[in-house]
C-alpha positions in Angstrom: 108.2 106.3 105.5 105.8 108.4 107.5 106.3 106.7 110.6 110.4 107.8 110.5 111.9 109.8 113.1 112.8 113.5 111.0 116.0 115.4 111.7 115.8 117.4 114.9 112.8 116.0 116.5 112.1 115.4 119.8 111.1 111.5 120.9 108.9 112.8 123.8 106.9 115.5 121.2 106.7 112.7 118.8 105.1 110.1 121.0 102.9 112.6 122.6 101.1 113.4 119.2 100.6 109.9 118.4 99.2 109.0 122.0 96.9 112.1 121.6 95.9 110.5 117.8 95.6 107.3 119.7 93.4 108.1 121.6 91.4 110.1 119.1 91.3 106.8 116.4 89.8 105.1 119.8 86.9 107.4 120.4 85.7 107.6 117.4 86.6 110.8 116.5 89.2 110.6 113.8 86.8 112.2 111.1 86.2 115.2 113.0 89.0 115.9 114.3 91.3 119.1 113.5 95.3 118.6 113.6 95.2 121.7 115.7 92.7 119.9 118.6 95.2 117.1 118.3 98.3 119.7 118.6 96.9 120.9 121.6 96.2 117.7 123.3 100.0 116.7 123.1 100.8 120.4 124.2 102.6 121.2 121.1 101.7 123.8 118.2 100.1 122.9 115.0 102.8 123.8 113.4 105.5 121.4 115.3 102.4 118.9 114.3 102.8 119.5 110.6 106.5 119.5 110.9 106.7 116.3 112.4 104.5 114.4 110.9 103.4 116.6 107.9 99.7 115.5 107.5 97.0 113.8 109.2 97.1 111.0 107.7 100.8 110.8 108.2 99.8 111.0 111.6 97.7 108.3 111.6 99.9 106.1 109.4 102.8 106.8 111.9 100.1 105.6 114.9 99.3 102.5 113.3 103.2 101.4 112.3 104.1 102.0 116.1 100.8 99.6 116.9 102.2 96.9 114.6 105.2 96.9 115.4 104.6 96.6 118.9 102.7 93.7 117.6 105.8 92.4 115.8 108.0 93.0 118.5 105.9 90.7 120.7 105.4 88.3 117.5 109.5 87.9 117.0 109.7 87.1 120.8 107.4 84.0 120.2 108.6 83.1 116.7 112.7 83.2 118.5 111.2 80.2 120.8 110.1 78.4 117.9 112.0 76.2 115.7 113.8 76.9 112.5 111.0 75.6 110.0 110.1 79.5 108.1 106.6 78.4 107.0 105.3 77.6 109.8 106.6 81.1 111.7 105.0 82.8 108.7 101.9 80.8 109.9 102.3 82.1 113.6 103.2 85.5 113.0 99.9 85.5 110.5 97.7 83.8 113.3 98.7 86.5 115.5 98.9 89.1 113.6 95.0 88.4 112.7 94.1 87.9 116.2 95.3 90.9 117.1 93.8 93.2 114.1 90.1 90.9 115.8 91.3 92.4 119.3 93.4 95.1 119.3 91.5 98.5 120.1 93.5 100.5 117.2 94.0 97.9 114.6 90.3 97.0 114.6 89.4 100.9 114.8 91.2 101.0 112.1 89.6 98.1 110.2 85.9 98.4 111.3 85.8 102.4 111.6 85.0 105.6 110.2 86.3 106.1 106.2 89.0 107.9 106.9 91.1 105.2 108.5 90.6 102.2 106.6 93.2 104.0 103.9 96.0 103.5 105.8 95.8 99.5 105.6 94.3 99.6 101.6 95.0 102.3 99.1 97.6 104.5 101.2 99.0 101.6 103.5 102.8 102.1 102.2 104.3 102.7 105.4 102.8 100.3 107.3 103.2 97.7 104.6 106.5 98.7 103.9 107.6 98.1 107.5 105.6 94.4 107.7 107.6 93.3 104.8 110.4 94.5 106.2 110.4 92.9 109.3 109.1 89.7 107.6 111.7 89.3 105.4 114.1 90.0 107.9 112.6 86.6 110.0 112.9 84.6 106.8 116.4 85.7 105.8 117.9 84.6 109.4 115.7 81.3 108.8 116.7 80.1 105.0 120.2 82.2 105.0 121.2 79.9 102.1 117.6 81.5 100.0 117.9 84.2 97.7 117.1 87.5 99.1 114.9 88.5 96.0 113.0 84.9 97.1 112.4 86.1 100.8 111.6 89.4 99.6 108.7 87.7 97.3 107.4 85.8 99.8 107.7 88.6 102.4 105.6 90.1 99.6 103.6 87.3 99.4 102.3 86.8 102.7 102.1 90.0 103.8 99.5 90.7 101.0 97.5 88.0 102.0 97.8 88.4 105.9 96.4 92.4 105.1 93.9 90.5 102.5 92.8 88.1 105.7 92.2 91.0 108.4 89.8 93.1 105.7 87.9 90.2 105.3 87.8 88.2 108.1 87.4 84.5 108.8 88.9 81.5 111.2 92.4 82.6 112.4 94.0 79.1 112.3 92.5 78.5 108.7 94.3 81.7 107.4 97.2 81.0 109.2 97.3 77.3 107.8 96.5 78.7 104.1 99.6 81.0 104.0 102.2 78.1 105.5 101.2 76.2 102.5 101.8 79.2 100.2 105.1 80.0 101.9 106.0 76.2 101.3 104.9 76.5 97.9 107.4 79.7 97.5 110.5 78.7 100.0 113.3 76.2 98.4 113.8 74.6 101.1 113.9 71.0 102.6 110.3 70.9 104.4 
């Protein structure tokens, strides 16, 4: 995944180029800009650039994973208040997870913006949908431990899809959130 840590590399470097891309998506100037204006923002070479992140877009895919799951990090605090039913913290984290791509500066940059950054969510959105599923099948394992991990990783799969689906085409937050609970349900073997 793009947004990995590589062999060698230096946390404070690392963050430095994606606050500099940050801050780049923000002002609307993804399209134009070089990796090397972006390497010298952070105060690093273009090369250490390239070698950390090994493309623009991996760049940018690496920014928006650390967005989400900041996201995530705030959504699992929530969702480890609520009670043990799986659906409905699919339903939560999808509520806010849609919220947040309405109101968060980066996500809906990202969503709403110039060309160049709406692959990273459709056709080159691995990364960032690899580490969603992750961290969604991770909440529904340690809610139905007696559910068969290839079942959590389909609905993971599932809901994820549809959650990604829901911020490129927006509507009603709750509505969403209510549609995917009842897919979960419909997945999830579980007393309800």
């Amino acid at each position: 995944m793009s947004g990995d840590r590589r062999p060698g590399e230096g946390t404070g470097v690392r963050e430095r180029l994606m606050d500099a891309a940050y801050a780049e998506v923000l002002a609307g100037d993804w399209g134009e800009r070089r990796m090397v204006d972006i390497a010298a923002t952070a105060r690093v070479s273009r090369q250490t650039l390239y070698n950390v992140f090994g493309s623009k877009e991996g760049l940018l895919q690496a920014v928006v994973v650390r967005e989400v799951n900041t996201l995530l990090d705030t959504v699992m605090g929530v969702l480890d208040s609520d009670g043990d039913d799986p659906a409905h913290a699919v339903s939560r984290t999808t509520r806010m997870v849609l919220l947040a791509a309405r109101d968060n500066p980066l996500l809906r940059a990202v969503v709403t913006g110039d060309d160049q950054l709406l692959p990273v969510v459709t056709t080159r959105s691995a990364p960032l949908l690899d580490a969603l599923r992750e961290r969604i099948s991770l909440t529904l394992r340690e809610r139905c431990p007696d559910v068969a991990p290839d079942t959590t990783e389909a609905v993971a799969d599932v809901a994820l899809r549809l959650i990604v689906s829901y911020a490129l085409q927006p509507m009603d937050p709750d509505q969403a959130a209510q549609r995917v609970e009842m897919v979960v349900h419909g997945m999830l073997p579980v007393d309800r």
